[in-house]
N, C-alpha and C positions, 0 to 999 in steps of 0.2 A: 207480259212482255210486250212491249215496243219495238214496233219496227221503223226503222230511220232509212229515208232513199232523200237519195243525195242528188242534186241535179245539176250539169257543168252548163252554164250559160259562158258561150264564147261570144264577145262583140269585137269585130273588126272596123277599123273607121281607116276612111284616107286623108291625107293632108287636106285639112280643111284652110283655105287662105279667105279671110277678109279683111276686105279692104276701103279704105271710106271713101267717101264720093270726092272729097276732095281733090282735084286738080289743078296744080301747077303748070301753065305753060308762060314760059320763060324765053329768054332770046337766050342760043347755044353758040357761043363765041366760035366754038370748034367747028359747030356745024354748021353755022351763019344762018338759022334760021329760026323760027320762032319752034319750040318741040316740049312737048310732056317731060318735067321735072317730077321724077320720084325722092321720098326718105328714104335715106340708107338701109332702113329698115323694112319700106319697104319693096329696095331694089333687090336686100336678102330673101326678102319672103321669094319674090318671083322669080329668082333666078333659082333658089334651093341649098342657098349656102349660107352661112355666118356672117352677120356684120362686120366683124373683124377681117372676113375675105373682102367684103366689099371695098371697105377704110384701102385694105392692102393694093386693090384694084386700082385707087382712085389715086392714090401716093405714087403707083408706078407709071402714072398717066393712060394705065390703060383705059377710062371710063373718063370720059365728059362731065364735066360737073360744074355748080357755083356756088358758094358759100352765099347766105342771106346777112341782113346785115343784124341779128342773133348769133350767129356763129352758124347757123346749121347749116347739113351739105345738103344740096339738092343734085340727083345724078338725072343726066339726061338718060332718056328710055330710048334713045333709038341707038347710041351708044351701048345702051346695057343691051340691046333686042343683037346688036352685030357680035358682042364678045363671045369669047369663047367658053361662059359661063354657060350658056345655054346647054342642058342637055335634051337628050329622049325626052324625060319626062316632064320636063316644063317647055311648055312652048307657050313663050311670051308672045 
């Protein structure tokens, strides 16, 4: 007879963000100055919410942005650093 023991391995991990080096700084029509252009993706990442919240964000004028001349949206960060996406647990 065979004895079998069983062992519960728990792994917890926390939001891990990376991010590339990349950096956009852009002139912010809104904010008349030259300032860090983020991807929608990843103004989602840092803020902690869905790109689709972001898109929704930027449609209602609440977030800074400029389209490149690709189509893509580049959100300014100091716009995203003031809204009211920020919570507790991300501090941009």
């Amino acid at each position: 007879m065979t004895k079998t023991t069983r062992i519960r391995i728990t792994v917890q991990t926390e939001r891990i963000l990376v991010m590339s080096r990349v950096s956009f700084y852009r002139l912010c029509e809104s904010c008349c100055e030259e300032v860090r252009m983020v991807t929608i993706e990843q103004a989602a990442a840092m803020a902690g919410v869905s790109s689709r919240e972001i898109y929704q964000h930027v449609e209602a004028g609440d977030l800074h942005f400029m389209e490149t001349a690709d189509g893509s949206i580049l959100v300014c960060f100091n716009a995203l650093k003031a809204s009211n996406l920020n919570t507790e647990r991300t501090k941009l």
